[in-house]
C-alpha positions in Angstrom: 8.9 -143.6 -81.2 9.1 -145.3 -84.2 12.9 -146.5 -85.6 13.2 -143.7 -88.4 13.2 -145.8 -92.2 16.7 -144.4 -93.9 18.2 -144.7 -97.2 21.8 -144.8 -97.3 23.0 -142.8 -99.8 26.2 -143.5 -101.2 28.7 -146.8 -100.0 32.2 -145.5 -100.1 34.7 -145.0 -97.3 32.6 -142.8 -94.2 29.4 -145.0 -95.0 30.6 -147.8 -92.8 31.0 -145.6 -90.0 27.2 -144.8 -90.7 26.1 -148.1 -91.0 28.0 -149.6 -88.0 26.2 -146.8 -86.2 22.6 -147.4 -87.6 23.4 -151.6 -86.9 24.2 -150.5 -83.1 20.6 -148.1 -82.8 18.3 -150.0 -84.1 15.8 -148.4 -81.6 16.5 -145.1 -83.3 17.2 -145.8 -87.3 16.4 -149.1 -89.4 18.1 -149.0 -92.6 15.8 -149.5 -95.6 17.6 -149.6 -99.0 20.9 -148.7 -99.5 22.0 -146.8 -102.9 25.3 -146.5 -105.0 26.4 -146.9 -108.5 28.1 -149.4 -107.8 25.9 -152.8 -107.2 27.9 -154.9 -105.8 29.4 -151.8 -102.9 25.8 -151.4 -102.7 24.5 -155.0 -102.3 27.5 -155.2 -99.7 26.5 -152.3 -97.1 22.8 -153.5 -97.6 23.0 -157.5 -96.2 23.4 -157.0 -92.9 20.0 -154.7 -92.4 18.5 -156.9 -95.1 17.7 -154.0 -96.9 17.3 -153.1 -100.5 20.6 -152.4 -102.7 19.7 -150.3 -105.2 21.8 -148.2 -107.9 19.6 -144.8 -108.0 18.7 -142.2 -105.7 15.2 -142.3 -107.3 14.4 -145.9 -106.8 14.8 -145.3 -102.9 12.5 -142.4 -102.9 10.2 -144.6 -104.5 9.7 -146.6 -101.0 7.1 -145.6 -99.1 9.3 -147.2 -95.9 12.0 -144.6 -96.5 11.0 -141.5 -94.3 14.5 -140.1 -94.6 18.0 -140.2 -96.5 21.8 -140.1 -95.2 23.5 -138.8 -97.7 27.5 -140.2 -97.5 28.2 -139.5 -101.1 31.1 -137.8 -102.6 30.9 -133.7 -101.7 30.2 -132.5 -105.0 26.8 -134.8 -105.0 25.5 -133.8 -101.5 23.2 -130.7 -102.8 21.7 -132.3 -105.9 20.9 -135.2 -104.0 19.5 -133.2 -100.6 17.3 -131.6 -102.9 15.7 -134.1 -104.4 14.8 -136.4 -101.2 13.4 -132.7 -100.0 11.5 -132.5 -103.3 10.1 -136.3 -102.8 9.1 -135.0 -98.7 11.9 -136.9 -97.5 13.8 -135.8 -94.2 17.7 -135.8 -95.4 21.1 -136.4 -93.1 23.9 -135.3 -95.1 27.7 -135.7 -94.1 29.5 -132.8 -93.9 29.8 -130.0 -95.8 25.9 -129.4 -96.0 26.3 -128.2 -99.9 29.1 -126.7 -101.6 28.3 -123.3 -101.7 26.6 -121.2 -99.1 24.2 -119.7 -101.5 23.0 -123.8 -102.5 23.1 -124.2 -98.7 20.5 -121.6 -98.5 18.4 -122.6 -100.9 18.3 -126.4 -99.2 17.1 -124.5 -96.0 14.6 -122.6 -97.4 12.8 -125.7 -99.5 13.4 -128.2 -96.2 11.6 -124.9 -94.3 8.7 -125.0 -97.0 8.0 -128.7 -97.1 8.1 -128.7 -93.2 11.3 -131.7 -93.2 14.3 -131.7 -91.3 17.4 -131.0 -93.5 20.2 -131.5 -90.6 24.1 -131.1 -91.2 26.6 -134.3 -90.2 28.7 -132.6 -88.0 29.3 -135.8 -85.9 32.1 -134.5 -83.7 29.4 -132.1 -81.7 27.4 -135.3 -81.2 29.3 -136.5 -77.5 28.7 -135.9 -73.4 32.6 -133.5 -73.6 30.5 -131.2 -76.0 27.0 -131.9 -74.5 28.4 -130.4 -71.1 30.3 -127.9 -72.2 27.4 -126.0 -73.9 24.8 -126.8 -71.4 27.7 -125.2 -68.5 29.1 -122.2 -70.7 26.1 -119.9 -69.0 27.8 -120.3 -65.7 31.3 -119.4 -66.7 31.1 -115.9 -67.7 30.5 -114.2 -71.3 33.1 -116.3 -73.7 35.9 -114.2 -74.7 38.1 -116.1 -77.0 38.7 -119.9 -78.8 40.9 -121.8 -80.2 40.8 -124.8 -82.1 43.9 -127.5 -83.0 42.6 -130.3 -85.2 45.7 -132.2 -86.9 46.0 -135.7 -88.1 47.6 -137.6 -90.9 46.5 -138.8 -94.1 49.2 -139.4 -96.5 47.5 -139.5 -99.9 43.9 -139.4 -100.8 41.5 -141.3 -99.3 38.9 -141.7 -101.6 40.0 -141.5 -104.9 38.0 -138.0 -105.6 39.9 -135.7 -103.0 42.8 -135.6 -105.6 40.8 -133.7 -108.0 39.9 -131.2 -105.5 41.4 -128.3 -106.9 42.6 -125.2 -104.9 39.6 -123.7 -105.8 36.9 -126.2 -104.5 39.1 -126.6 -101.2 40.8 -129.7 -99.9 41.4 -129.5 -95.9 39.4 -126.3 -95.9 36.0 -128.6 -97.4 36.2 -131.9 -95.5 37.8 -131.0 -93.2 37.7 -127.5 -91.7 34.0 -127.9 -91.2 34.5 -130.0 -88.4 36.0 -127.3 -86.4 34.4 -124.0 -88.1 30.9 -126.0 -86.5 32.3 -126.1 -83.1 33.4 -122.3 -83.4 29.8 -121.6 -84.5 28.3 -123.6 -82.2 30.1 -121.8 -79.4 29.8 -118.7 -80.6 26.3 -118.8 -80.6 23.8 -116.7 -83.7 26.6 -114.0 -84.5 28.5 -114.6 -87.6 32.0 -113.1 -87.8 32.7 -109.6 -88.8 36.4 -110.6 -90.6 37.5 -113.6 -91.7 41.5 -114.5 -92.3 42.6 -117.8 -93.8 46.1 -119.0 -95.0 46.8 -122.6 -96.8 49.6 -124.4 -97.6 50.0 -127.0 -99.7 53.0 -130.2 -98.3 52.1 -133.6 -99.9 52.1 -134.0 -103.7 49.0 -136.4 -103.4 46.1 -133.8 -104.2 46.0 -130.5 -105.9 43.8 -128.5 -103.1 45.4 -127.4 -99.7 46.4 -129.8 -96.5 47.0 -127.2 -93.8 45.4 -124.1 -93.1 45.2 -121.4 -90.4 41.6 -119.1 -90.2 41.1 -116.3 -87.5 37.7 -114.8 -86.9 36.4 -111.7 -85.8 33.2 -111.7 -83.7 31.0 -108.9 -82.4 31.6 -108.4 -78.6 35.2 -108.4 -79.4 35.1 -112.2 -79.4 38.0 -114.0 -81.4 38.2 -117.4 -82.7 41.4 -119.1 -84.3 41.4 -122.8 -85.8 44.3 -125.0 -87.1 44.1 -127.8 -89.5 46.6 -130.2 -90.8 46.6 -133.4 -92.7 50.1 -133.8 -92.1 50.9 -134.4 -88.4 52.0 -137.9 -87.5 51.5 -137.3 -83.9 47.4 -136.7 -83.6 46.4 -133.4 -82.2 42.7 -132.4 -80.9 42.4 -129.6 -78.9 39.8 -127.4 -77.7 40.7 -124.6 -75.4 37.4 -121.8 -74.5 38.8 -118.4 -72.8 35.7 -117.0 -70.3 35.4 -114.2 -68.4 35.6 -116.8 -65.2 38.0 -119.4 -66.1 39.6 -121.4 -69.1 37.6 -124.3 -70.5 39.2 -127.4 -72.7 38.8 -130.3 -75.0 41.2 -132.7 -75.1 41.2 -135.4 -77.6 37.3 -134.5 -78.7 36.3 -136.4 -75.0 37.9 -134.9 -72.3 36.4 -131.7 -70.6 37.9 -129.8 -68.3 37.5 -126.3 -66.6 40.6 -124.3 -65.0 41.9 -127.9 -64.6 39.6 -130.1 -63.1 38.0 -133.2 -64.9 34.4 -132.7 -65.4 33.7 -135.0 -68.2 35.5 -137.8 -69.5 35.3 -141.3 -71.8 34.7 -144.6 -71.3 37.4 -146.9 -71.0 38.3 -147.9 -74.3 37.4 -145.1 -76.5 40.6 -143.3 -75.8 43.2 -146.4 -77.2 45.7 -144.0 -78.0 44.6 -140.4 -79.4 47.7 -139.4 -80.9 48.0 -141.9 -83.5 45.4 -142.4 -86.5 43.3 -145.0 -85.6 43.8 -144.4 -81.9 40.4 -143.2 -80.6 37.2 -144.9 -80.8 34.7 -142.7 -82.8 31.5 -145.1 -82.9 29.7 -143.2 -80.4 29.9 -139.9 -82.2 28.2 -141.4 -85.0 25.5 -143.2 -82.9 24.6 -140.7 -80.9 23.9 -138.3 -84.2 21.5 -140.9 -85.4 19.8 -140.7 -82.3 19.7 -137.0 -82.4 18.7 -136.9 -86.0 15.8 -139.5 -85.1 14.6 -136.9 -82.1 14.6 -134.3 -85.1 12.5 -136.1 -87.5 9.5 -137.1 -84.5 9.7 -133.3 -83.8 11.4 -134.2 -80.2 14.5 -131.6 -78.7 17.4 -133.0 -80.2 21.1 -130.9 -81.2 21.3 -131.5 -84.7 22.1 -128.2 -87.0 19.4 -128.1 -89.3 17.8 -125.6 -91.2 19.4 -122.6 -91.8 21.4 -122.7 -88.7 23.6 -125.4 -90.8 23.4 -123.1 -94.2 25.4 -120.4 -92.3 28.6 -122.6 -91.9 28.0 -123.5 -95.4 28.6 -119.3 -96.0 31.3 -118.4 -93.4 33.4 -121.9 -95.2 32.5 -119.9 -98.8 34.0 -116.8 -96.9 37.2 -118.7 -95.3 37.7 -120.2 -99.0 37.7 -117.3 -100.5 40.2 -115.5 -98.1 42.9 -118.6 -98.6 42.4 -118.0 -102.3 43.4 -114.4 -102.2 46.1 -114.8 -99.4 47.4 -118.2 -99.8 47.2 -119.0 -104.0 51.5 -119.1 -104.3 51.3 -121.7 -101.5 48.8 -124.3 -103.0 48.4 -123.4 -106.8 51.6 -124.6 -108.3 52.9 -127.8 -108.5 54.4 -129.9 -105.8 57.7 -128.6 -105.2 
C-alpha cells in the first residue's frame, strides 16, 4: 500500500512526538504540509519531510496529495477542525479527546459514516504488543470481572500555555488526561457502556484552574466494575494496569509489561524501559509509530485497531458523564482558589 499523504495539523508540544513517528514510518505515512498559525513553528516541523508549511487548515485541504489530517492542535480546536477535513473528504487522526463534548463527538461519527472516511481517535497508549496480547488472550481467561487503572505522573505547571485556562468546568486531568485510561477501561470492557458513573477531583498545584487528580468508579452490566486513578502530582511515575478474571489476575506494568497470575508473557525491548518511574523515563516512540501504522491500515480499508467511528464518540460521552459527576461531587475541591 501506498504511504498515506498527512497534514499535520497544529506544531505545538505533542506534534513532535507525531512527527518523529511519521519520520521513522515512512512506509506507512509521508507528511505533506504541515499547518499552524504560527509560520515559523510551522516552517520548522515541515523541513525535515520537505513538506509544505502552511498557516491555514484550508490551504492543506486544498492539496490534492493530502488524503488525511492529524490533528495535534490545542483541545478546544479538534472538532471544528475534524469537521472540516471530513467536509473536504479527508480521513482525520485527531489526538485525544476526539471532541469536547460527546454530543460533537457524535455528530463527527455520523458525517465520517456518511462520507465513507475514517475519523479515528489518538489514543496512542492502546497502540503496543503488552495491550495487543492482552486483548487477543482475554477470551481464554474467563469472563472479566473487575479493573483497575493507576496512571500518575508529574507535571508541575502547564505545559502548553492553554491548560491554565482550562477551567473546572472544561476539565483539566479529567480532559487530557483521563482519556487515556477511560479508553483502556472501554476497550476492555468491550460495547457495554456503564450503568453509574462516580468521579471525585481535587485540585493541589496553583498552576491551572481545572482539576490535577481525580478518582472515577464505573458500574458495568454483568456486575463488572472498573476504577481509574489519575494524578499530575506524583514524583515517583506510576502505570498500572491490573484485570480481575474469572481464571486468573492479569497486569500492566509500566504500559509494556504483561503478565498473567505472575508470569511474563509480554515484555519491551531493551531500552524502552530507562527508568519508568521518573518523567522522561520510558521510551514512548513506539506507541506513536505503531498508531500511524494502524491508522494507515484504516484508511486502505485493511484490519487495523484504531477507534474510529462511533466506537471513539462513546468515550467522548462516558468523559461528558465522568465530568459532570466531578462537577457535582467534587466543585469545593477544584473551584476556589489555590489555597
Amino acid at each position: 500500500m501506498p504511504p498515506v499523504g498527512i497534514a499535520l495539523i497544529g506544531c505545538g508540544r505533542i506534534s513532535g512526538a507525531h512527527l518523529a513517528a511519521a519520520m521513522a514510518v515512512p512506509d506507512a505515512v509521508r507528511i505533506v504540509a504541515t499547518v499552524d498559525p504560527d509560520p515559523a513553528a510551522a516552517q520548522k516541523a515541515a523541513a525535515p519531510f520537505g513538506a509544505f508549511a502552511l498557516t491555514s487548515l484550508d490551504e492543506a485541504l486544498a492539496l490534492p496529495d493530502v488524503e488525511a489530517v492529524l490533528i495535534s492542535s490545542p483541545n478546544a480546536l479538534h472538532g471544528e477542525q475534524a469537521l472540516a477535513a471530513l467536509a473536504a473528504g479527508r480521513h482525520a487522526l485527531v489526538e485525544k479527546p476526539l471532541a469536547e463534548t460527546g454530543a460533537q463527538a457524535r455528530m463527527l461519527a455520523s458525517e465520517a459514516a456518511r462520507h465513507g472516511l475514517v475519523l479515528a481517535a489518538g489514543h496512542t497508549y492502546r497502540h503496543n504488543a503488552a495491550v495487543a496480547t492482552l486483548i487477543d488472550r482475554m477470551a481464554d481467561w474467563g469472563p472479566l470481572r473487575s479493573v483497575s487503572v493507576s496512571s500518575c505522573v508529574f507535571w508541575d505547571g502547564p505545559q502548553a500555555p492553554w491548560w491554565a485556562t482550562r477551567s473546572p468546568e472544561e476539565g483539566l486531568i479529567l480532559s487530557l488526561f483521563a482519556p487515556h485510561s477511560l479508553d483502556f477501561v472501554q476497550l476492555v470492557m468491550g460495547a457495554d457502556d456503564p450503568l453509574r458513573v462516580h468521579a471525585e477531583a481535587a485540585r493541589w498545584q496553583p498552576g491551572w484552574a481545572g482539576e490535577d487528580e481525580a478518582m472515577i468508579t464505573l458500574a458495568y452490566p454483568g456486575r463488572r466494575m472498573a476504577s481509574v486513578h489519575i494524578s499530575y502530582n506524583q514524583r515517583s511515575v506510576f502505570d498500572r494496569k491490573v484485570l480481575h478474571f474469572a481464571q486468573g489476575v492479569a497486569e500492566i506494568e509500566d504500559g509494556e509489561v504483561l503478565k498473567w497470575n505472575g508470569e511474563v508473557l509480554v515484555s519491551p525491548p531493551e531500552g524502552v524501559l530507562v527508568n519508568p518511574r521518573q518523567m522522561g523515563g520510558r521510551r514512548m516512540g513506539h506507541f506513536f509509530e505503531q498508531q500511524l501504522r494502524e491508522f494507515a491500515a484504516a484508511v486502505r480499508g485493511a484490519p487495523h485497531r484504531c477507534p474510529i467511528g462511533h466506537d471513539a464518540a462513546r468515550l467522548i460521552e462516558l468523559i461528558d458523564r465522568v465530568k459532570a459527576s466531578a462537577r457535582t461531587n467534587s466543585i469545593d475541591a477544584i473551584d476556589p482558589p489555590f489555597g
